[in-house]
N, CA and C of each residue as an Amber inpcrd file, in Angstrom:
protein
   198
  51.2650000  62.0550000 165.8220000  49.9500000  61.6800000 166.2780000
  50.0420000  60.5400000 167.2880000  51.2850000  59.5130000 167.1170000
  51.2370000  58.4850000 167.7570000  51.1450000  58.8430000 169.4450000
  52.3180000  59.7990000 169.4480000  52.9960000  60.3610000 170.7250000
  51.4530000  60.9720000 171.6860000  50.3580000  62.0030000 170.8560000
  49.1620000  62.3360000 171.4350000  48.4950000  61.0930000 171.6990000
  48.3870000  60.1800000 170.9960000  47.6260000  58.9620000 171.3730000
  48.0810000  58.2330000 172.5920000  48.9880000  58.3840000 172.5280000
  50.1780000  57.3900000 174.0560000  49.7150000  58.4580000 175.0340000
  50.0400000  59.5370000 175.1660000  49.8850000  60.6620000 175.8670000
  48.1470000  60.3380000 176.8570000  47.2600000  60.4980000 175.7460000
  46.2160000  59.9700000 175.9850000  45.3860000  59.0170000 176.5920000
  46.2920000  57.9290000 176.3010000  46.1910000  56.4830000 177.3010000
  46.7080000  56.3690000 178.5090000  47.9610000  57.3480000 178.3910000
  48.7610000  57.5030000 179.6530000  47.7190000  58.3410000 180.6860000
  47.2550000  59.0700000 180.2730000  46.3450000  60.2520000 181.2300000
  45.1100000  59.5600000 181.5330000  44.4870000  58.4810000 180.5100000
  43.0820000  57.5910000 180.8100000  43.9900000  56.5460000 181.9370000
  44.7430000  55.9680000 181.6500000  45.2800000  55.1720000 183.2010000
  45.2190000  55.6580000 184.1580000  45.8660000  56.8640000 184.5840000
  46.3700000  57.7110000 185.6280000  44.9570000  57.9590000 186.0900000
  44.1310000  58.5360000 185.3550000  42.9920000  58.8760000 185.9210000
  41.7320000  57.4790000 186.6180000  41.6180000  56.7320000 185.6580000
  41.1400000  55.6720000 186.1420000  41.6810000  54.5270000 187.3810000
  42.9320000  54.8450000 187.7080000  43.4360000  54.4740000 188.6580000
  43.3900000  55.4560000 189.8670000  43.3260000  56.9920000 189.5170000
  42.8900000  57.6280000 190.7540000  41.4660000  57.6060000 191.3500000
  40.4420000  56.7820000 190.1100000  39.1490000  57.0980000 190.8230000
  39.0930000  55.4870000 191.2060000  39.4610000  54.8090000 191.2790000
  39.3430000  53.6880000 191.7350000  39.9520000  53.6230000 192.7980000
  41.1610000  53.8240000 193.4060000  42.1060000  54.1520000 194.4060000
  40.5290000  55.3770000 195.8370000  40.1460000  56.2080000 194.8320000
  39.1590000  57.1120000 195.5730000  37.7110000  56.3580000 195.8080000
  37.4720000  55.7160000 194.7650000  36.1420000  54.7390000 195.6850000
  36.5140000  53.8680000 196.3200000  37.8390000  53.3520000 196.5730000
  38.3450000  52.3260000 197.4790000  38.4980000  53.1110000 199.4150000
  38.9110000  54.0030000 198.7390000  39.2110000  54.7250000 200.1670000
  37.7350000  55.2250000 200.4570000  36.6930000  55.2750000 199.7130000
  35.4460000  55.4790000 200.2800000  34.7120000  54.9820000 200.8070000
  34.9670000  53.8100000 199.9560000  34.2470000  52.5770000 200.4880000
  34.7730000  51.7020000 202.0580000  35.8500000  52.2730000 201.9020000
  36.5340000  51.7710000 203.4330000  35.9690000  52.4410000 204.8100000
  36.3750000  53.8520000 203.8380000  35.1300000  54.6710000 204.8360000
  33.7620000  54.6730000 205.5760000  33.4620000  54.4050000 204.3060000
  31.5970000  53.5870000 204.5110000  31.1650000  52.8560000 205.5420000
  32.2670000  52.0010000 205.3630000  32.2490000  50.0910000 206.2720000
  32.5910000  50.3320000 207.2260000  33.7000000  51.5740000 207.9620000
  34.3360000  51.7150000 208.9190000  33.3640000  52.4220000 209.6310000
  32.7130000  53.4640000 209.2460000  31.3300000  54.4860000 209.6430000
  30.1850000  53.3580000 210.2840000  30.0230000  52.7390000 209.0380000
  28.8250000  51.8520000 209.4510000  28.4470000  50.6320000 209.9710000
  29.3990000  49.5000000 209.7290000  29.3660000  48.5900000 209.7810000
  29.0470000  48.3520000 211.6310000  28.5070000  47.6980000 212.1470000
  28.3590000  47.4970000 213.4680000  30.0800000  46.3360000 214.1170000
  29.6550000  46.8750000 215.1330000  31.0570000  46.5480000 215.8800000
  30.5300000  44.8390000 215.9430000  31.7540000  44.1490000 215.7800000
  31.1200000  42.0820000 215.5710000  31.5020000  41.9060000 217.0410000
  32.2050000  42.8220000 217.9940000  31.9790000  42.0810000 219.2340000
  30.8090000  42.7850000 220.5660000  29.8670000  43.3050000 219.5770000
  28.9460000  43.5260000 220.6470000  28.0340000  42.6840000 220.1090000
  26.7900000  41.9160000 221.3700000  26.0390000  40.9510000 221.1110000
  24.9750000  41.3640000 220.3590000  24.4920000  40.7800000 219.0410000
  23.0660000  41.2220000 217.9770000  22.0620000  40.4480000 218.1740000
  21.0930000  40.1700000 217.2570000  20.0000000  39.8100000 218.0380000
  20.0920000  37.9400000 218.0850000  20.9420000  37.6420000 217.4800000
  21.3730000  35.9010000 216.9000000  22.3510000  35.4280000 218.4280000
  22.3210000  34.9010000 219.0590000  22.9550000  34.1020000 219.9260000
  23.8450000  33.1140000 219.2230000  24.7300000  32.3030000 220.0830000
  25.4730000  30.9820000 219.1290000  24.4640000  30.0450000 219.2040000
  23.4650000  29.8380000 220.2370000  22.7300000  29.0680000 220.0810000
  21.7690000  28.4770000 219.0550000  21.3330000  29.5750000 218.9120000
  20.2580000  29.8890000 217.5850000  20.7230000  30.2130000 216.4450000
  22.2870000  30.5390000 216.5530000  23.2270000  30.5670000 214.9900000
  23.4910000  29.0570000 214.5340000  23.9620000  28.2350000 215.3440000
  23.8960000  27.5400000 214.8720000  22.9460000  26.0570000 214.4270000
  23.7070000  25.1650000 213.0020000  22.6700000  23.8200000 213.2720000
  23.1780000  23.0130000 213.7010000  22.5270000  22.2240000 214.2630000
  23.1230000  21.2770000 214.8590000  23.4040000  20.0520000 213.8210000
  25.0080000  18.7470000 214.2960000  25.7650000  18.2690000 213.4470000
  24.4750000  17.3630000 212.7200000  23.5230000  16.9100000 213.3090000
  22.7230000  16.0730000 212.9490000  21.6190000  16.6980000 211.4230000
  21.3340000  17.7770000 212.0260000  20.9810000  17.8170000 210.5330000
  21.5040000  18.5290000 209.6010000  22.8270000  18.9940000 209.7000000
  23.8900000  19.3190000 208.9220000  24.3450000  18.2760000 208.3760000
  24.6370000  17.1950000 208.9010000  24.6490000  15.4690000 208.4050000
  23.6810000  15.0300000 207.2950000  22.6110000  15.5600000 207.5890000
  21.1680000  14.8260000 206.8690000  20.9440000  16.3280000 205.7750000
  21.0290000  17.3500000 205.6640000  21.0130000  18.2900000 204.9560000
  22.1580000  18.0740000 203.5360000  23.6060000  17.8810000 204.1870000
  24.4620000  17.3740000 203.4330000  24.4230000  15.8750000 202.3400000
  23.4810000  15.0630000 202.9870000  23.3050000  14.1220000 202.3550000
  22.5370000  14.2930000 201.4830000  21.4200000  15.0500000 201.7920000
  20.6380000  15.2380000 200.4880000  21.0270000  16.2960000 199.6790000
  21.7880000  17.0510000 199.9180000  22.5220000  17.7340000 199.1280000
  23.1160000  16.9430000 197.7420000  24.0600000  16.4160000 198.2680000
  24.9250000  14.9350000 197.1820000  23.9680000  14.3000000 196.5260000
  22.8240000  14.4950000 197.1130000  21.8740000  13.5220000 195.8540000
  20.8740000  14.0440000 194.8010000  21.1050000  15.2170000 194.9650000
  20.5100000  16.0950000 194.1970000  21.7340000  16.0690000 192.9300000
């Protein structure tokens, strides 16, 4: 009985490692299909991406005091 039980676990690995291995390669798929290309320009500029150091300074501070 032991040997069917090992047998058993051996075949639940194998399998659970092939469907994980298969939503990995799907999911790669997915992202590769869909994901938009990062070097064409979207609707965010650097300008407007970023904050400026000053109130990243003053944001951070009150951060720490919370």
């Amino acid at each position: 009985m032991s040997k069917h039980t090992d047998d058993i676990q051996t075949e639940e690995a194998l399998n659970s490692a092939e469907a994980a291995e298969f939503q990995s390669q799907k999911i790669r798929e997915f992202v590769a299909e869909e994901a938009p290309d990062s070097r064409t320009p979207g609707p965010v500029d650097e300008h407007t991406a970023r904050v400026p150091d000053q109130q990243n300074r003053m944001i951070s501070q009150h951060n720490l005091r919370k």
